[in-house]
VEXDREN-2710 file (C-alpha; in Angstrom, 1 decimal):
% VEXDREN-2710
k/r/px/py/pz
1/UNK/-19.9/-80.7/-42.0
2/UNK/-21.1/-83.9/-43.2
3/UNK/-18.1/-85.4/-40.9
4/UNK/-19.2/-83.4/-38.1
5/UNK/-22.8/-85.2/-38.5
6/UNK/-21.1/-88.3/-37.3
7/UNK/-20.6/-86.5/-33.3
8/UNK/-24.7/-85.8/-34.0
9/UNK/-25.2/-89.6/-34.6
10/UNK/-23.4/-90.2/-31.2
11/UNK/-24.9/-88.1/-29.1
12/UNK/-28.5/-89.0/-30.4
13/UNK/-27.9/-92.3/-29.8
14/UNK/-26.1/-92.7/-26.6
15/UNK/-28.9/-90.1/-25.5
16/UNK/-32.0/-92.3/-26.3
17/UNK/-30.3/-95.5/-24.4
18/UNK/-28.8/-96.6/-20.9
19/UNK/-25.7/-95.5/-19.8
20/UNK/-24.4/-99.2/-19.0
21/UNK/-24.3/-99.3/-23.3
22/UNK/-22.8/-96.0/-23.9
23/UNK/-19.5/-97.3/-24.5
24/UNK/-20.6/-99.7/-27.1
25/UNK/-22.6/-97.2/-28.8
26/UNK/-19.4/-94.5/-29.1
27/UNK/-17.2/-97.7/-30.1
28/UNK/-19.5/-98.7/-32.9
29/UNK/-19.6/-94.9/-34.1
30/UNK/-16.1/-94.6/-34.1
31/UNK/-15.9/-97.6/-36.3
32/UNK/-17.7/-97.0/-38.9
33/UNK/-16.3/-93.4/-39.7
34/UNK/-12.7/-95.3/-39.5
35/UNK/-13.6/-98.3/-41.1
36/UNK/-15.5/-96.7/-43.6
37/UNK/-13.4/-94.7/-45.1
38/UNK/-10.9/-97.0/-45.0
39/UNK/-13.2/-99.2/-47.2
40/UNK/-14.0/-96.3/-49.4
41/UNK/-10.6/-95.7/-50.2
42/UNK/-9.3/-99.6/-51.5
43/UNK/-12.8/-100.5/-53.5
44/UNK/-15.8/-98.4/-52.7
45/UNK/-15.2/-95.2/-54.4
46/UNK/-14.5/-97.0/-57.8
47/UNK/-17.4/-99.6/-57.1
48/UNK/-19.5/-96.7/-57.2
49/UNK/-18.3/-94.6/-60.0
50/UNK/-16.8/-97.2/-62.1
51/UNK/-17.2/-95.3/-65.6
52/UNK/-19.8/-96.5/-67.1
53/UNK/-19.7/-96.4/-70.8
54/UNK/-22.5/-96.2/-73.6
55/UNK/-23.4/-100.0/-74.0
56/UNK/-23.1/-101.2/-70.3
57/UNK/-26.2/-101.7/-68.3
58/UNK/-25.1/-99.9/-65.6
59/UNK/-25.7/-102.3/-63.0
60/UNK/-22.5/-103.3/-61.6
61/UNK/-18.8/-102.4/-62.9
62/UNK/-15.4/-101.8/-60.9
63/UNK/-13.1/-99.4/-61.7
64/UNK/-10.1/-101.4/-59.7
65/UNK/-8.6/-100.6/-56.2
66/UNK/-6.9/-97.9/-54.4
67/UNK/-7.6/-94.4/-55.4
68/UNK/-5.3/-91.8/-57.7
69/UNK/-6.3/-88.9/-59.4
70/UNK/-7.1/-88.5/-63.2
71/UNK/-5.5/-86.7/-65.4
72/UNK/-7.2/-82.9/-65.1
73/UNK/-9.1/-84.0/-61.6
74/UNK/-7.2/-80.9/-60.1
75/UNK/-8.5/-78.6/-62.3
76/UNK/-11.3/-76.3/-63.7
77/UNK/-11.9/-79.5/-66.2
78/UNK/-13.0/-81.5/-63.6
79/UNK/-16.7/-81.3/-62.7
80/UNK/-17.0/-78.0/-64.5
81/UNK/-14.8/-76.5/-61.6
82/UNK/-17.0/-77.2/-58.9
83/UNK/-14.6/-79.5/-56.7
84/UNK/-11.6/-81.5/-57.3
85/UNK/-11.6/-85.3/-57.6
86/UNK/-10.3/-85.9/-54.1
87/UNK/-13.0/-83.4/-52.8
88/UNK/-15.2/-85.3/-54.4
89/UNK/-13.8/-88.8/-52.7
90/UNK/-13.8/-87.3/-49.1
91/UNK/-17.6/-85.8/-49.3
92/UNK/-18.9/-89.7/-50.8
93/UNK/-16.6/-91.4/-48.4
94/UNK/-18.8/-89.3/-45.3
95/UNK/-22.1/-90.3/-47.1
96/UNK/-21.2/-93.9/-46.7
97/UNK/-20.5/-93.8/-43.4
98/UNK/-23.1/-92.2/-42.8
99/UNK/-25.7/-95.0/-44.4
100/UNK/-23.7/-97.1/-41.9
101/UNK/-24.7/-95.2/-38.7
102/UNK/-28.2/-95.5/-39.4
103/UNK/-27.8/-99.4/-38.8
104/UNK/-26.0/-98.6/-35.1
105/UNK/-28.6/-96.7/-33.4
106/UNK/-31.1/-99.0/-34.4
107/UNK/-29.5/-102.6/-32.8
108/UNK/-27.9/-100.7/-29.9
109/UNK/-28.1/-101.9/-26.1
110/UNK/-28.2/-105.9/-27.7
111/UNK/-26.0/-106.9/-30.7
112/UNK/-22.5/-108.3/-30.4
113/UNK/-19.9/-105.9/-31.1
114/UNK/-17.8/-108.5/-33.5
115/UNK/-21.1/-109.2/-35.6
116/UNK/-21.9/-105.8/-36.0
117/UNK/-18.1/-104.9/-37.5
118/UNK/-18.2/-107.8/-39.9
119/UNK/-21.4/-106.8/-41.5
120/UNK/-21.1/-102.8/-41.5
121/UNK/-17.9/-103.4/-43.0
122/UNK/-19.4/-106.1/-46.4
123/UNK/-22.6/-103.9/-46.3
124/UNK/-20.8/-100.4/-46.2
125/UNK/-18.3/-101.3/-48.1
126/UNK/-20.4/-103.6/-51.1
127/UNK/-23.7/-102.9/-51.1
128/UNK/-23.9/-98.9/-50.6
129/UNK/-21.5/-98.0/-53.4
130/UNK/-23.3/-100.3/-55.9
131/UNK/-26.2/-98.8/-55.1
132/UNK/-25.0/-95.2/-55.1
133/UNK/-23.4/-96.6/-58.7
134/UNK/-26.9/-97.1/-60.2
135/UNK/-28.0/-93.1/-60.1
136/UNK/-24.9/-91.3/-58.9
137/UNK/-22.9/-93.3/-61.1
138/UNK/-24.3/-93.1/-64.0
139/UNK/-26.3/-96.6/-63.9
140/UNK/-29.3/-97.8/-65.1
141/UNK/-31.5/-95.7/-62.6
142/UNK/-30.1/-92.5/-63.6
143/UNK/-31.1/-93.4/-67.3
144/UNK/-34.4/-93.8/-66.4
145/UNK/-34.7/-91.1/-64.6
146/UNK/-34.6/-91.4/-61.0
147/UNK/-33.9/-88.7/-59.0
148/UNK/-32.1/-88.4/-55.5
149/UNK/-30.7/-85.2/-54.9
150/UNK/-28.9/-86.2/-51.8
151/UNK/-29.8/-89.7/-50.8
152/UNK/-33.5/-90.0/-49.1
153/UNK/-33.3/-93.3/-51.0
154/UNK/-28.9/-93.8/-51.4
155/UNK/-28.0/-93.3/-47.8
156/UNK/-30.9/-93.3/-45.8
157/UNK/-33.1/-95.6/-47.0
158/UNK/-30.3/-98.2/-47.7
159/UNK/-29.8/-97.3/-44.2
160/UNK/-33.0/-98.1/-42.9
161/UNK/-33.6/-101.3/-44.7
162/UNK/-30.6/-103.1/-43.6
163/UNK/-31.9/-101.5/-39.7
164/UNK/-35.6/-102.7/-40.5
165/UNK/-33.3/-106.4/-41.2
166/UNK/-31.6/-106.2/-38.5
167/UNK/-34.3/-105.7/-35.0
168/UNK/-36.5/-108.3/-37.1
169/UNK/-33.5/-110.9/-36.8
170/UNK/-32.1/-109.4/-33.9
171/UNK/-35.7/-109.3/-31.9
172/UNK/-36.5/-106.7/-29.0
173/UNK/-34.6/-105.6/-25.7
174/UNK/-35.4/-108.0/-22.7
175/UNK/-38.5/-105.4/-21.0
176/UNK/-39.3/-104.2/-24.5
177/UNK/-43.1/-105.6/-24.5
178/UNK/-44.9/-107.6/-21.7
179/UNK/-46.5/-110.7/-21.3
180/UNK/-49.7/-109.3/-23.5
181/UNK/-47.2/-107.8/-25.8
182/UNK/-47.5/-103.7/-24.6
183/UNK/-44.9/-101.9/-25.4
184/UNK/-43.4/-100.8/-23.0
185/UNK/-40.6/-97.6/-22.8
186/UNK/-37.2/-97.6/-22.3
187/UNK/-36.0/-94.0/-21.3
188/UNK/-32.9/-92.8/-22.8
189/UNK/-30.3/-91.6/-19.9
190/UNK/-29.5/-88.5/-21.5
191/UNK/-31.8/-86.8/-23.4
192/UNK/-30.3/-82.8/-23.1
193/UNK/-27.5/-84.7/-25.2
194/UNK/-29.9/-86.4/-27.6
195/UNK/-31.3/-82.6/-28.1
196/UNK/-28.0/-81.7/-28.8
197/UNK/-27.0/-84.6/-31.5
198/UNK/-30.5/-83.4/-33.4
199/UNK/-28.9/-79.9/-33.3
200/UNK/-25.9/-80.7/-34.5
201/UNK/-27.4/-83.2/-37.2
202/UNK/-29.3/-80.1/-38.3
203/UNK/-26.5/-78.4/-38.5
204/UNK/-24.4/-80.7/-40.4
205/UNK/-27.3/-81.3/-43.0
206/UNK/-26.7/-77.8/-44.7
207/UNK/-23.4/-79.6/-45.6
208/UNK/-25.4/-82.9/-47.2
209/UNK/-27.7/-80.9/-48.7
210/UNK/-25.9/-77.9/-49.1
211/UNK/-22.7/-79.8/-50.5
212/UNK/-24.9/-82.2/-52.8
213/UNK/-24.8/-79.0/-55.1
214/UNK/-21.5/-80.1/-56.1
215/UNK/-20.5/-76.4/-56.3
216/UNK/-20.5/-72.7/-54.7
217/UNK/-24.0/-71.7/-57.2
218/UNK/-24.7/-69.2/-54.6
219/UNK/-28.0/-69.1/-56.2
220/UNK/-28.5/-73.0/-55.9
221/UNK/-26.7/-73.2/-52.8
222/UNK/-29.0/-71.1/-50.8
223/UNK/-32.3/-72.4/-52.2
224/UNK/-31.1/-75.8/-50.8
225/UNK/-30.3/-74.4/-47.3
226/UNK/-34.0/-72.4/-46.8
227/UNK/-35.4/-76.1/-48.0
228/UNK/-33.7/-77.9/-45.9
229/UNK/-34.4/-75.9/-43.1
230/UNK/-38.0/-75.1/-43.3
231/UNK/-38.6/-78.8/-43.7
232/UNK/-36.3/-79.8/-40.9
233/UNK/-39.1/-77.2/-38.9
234/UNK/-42.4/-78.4/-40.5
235/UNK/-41.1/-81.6/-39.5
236/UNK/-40.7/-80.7/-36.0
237/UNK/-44.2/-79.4/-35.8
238/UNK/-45.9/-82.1/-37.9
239/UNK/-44.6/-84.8/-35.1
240/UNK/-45.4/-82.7/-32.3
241/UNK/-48.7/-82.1/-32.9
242/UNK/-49.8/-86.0/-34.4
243/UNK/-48.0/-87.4/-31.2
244/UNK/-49.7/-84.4/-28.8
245/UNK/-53.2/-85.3/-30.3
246/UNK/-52.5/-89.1/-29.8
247/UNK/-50.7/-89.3/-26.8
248/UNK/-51.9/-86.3/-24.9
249/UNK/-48.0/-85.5/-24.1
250/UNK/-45.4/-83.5/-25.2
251/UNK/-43.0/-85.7/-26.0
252/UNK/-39.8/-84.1/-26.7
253/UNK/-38.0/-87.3/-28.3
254/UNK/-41.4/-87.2/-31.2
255/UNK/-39.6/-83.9/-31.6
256/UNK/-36.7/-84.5/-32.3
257/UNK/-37.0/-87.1/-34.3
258/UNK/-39.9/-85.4/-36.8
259/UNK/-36.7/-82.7/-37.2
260/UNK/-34.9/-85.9/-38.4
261/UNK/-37.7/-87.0/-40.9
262/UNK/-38.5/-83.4/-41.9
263/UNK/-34.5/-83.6/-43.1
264/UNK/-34.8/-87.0/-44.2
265/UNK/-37.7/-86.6/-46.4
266/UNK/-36.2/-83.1/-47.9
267/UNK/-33.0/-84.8/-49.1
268/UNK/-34.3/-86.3/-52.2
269/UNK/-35.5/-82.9/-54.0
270/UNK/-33.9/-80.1/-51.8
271/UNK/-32.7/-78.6/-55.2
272/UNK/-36.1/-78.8/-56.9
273/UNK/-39.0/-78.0/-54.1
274/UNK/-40.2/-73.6/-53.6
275/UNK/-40.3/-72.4/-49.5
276/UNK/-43.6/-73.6/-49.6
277/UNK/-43.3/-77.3/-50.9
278/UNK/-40.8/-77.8/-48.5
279/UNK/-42.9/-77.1/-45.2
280/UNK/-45.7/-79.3/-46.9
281/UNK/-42.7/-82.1/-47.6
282/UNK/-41.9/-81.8/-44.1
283/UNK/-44.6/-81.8/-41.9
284/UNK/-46.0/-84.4/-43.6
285/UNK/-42.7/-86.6/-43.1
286/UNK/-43.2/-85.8/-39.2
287/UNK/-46.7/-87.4/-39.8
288/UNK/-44.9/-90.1/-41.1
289/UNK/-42.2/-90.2/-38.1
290/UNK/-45.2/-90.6/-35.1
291/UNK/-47.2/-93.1/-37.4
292/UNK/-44.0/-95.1/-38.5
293/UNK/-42.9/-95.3/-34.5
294/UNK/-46.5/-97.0/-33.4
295/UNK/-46.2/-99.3/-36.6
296/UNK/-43.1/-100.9/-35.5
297/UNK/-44.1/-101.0/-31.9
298/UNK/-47.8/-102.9/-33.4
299/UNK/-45.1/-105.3/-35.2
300/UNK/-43.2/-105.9/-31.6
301/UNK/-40.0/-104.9/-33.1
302/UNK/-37.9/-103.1/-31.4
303/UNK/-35.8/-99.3/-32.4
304/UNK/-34.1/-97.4/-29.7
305/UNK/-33.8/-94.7/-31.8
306/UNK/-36.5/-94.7/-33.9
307/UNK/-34.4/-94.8/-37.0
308/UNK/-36.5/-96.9/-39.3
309/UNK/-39.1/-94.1/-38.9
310/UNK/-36.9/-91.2/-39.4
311/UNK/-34.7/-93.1/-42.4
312/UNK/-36.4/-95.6/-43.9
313/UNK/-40.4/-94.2/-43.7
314/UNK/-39.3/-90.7/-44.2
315/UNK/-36.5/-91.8/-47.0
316/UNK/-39.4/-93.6/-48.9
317/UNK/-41.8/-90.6/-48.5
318/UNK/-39.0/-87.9/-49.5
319/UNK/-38.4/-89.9/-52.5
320/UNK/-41.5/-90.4/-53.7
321/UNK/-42.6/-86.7/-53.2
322/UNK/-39.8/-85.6/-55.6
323/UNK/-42.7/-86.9/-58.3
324/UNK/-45.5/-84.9/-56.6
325/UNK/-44.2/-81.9/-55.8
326/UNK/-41.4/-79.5/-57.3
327/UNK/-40.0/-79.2/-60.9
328/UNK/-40.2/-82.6/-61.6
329/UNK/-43.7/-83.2/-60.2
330/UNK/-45.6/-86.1/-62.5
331/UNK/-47.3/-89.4/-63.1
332/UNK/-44.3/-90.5/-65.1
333/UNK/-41.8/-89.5/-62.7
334/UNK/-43.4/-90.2/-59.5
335/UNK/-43.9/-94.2/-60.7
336/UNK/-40.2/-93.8/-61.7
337/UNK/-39.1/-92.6/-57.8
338/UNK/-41.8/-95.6/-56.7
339/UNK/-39.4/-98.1/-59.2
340/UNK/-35.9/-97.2/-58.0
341/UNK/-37.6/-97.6/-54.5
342/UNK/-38.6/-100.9/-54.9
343/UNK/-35.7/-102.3/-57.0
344/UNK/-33.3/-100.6/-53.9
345/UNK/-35.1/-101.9/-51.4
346/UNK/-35.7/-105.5/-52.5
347/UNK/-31.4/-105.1/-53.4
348/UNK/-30.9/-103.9/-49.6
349/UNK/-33.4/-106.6/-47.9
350/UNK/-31.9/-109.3/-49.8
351/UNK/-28.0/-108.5/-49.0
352/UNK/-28.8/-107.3/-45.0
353/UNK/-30.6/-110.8/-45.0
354/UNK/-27.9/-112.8/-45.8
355/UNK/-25.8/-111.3/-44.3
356/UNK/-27.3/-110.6/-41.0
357/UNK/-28.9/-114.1/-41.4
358/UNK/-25.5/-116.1/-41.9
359/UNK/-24.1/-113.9/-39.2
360/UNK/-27.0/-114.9/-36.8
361/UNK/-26.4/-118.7/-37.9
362/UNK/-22.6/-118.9/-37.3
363/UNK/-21.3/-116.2/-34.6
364/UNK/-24.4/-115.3/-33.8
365/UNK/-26.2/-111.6/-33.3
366/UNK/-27.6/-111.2/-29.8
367/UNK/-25.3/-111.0/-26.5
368/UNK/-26.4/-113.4/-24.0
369/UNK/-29.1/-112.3/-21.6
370/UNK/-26.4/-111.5/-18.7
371/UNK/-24.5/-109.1/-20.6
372/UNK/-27.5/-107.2/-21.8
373/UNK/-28.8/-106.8/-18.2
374/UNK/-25.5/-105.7/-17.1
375/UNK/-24.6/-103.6/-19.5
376/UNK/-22.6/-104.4/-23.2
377/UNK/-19.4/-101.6/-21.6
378/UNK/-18.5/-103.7/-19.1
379/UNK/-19.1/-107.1/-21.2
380/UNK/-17.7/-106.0/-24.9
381/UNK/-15.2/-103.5/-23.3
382/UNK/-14.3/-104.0/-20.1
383/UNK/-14.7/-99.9/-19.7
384/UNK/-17.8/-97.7/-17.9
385/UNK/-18.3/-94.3/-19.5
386/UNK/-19.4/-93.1/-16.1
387/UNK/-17.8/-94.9/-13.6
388/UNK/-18.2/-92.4/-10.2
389/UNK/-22.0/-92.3/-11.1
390/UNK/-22.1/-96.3/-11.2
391/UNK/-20.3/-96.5/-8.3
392/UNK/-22.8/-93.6/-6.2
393/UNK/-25.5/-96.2/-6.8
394/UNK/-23.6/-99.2/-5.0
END
């Protein structure tokens, strides 16, 4: 399910941009689910459950290359009989990818196709897993107490930082703002299939949320589904009406994308919040969705997709309500989410900034002005992904 996510990230984003990039976008998808397992499989999966022992200080450890079962990782000894060990390999290696995908929708229609491979691959494959090693691998965050049930902070936030890093170097589409700096909209070319990418995100969440139970705890299970869901529909209605009352429209992308940040924002305590926390959770991360999209338009940067909203914002606030709401609701633990936060997101701005930074020094990030006008299918890859409609309008 979590795989089938990845045809939801597509659609979304080819959706909310031109058809002259749709190509690009489809090729960019398709790479990082290859290239990221790939990755997963020679060092990523042991970067980020290395075995920490009693003594380390859980920062940063590798458990060696390649993958092979353990002794007993087939069995009922392994995880207390909830999965197997290569279960457990092919449900992280999806998550990774996933953080990945967050990064595409947000530089799409302008970055060049050969910088964007070279960093998703260091960033996928080094800097997610030692983050996911810190809490889900037994490192120093998960000793203090940090919780992330399913990754509002380890997938989508680490997401959504290197994104946020990325438009800031990369800087907006040419008609993005005017001369007095308005933004200005760029209409997606197919938004009936960005409806359906949401759906099928939706969809494919009861398998990152439901899965993240690690087991078939029917009882567990099912809590985290009627969470998910009712926060993925607060956070529907929480966009919808903040956009409605500020825009005086019905804008059905606001939608959308508060479905997103209602599922974002659930992630981190799916496992821990009642019926009712969960609607709260999630209309306020819709909130959070309209206000983040006018922030980044005040800062003139520039998100297609409005994924820094829906990942980053939303991954922050999901995070951070695991300490105000639910079974672990406190001051101790809510300054402990703030912590792991912070320390993740100064780790992800540093590494996306060098990395994007050296990138934009040497090969450079942004196609030249030509190819954006024209389209990065026909530049990158020589291909149209609707080439009778191109050819009605000559």
């Amino acid at each position: 399910m979590v795989f089938f996510m990845h045809t939801g990230f597509a659609f979304l984003e080819i959706g909310l941009t031109r058809e002259k990039n749709t190509i690009n976008i489809l090729f960019k998808n398709i790479f990082i689910i290859t290239g990221g397992l790939l990755l997963y499989y020679a060092f990523g999966f042991n970067l980020m459950y290395p075995g920490f022992e009693e003594g380390d200080m859980g920062i940063l450890k590798f458990a060696g290359f390649g993958i092979a079962a353990p002794e007993g990782g087939m069995t009922a000894a392994y995880a207390d009989g909830g999965y197997t060990w290569w279960t457990d390999f092919l449900f992280q290696g999806m998550f990774a990818a996933t953080a990945a995908t967050i990064v595409s929708g947000a530089v799409a229609e302008r970055i060049k196709i050969g910088s964007f491979m070279i960093f998703t691959l260091i960033y996928l494959g080094l800097a997610y897993p030692i983050v996911g090693a810190w809490k889900w691998g037994g490192g120093f965050l998960e000793s203090w107490g940090f919780y992330d049930f399913a990754g509002s902070t380890l997938v989508h936030s680490v997401g959504g930082w290197a994104a946020l890093v990325a438009i800031t170097l990369l800087g907006a589409r040419i008609g993005k703002f005017g001369k007095d700096g308005e933004s200005k909209a760029i209409p997606g070319h197919n938004i009936p299939l960005a409806t359906a990418g949401v759906l099928v995100l939706w969809l494919g969440w009861f398998g990152f949320n439901g899965g993240s139970v690690l087991s078939a705890d029917p009882a567990l299970t099912s809590l985290v589904l009627v969470t998910t869901s009712l926060a993925a529909a607060s956070g529907g209605f929480g966009a919808i009406i903040l956009s409605t009352v500020l825009y005086k429209n019905m804008d059905l992308t606001m939608f959308l994308n508060g479905i997103l940040g209602g599922l974002v924002g659930i992630t981190a305590g799916a496992d821990l919040m009642s019926p009712n926390e969960a609607v709260v959770i999630g209309f306020l991360a819709g909130i959070v969705v309209v206000l983040g999209v006018a922030l980044v338009d005040r800062l003139k940067l520039d998100d297609p997709v409005g994924a820094v909203s829906v990942h980053l914002f939303c991954g922050i606030w999901g995070t951070l309500a695991v300490g105000l709401f639910g079974d672990k609701a406190g001051s101790g633990q809510f300054l402990t989410q703030l912590y792991g936060v912070l320390i993740i997101g100064a780790f992800c701005i540093i590494i996306s900034g060098i990395l994007l930074g050296g990138l934009k020094a040497t090969l450079g990030l942004r196609v030249s002005k030509e190819e954006e006008l024209e389209g990065l299918d026909i530049h990158e890859h020589g291909m149209d992904a609707y080439p009778d409609f191109r050819m009605n309008q000559h």
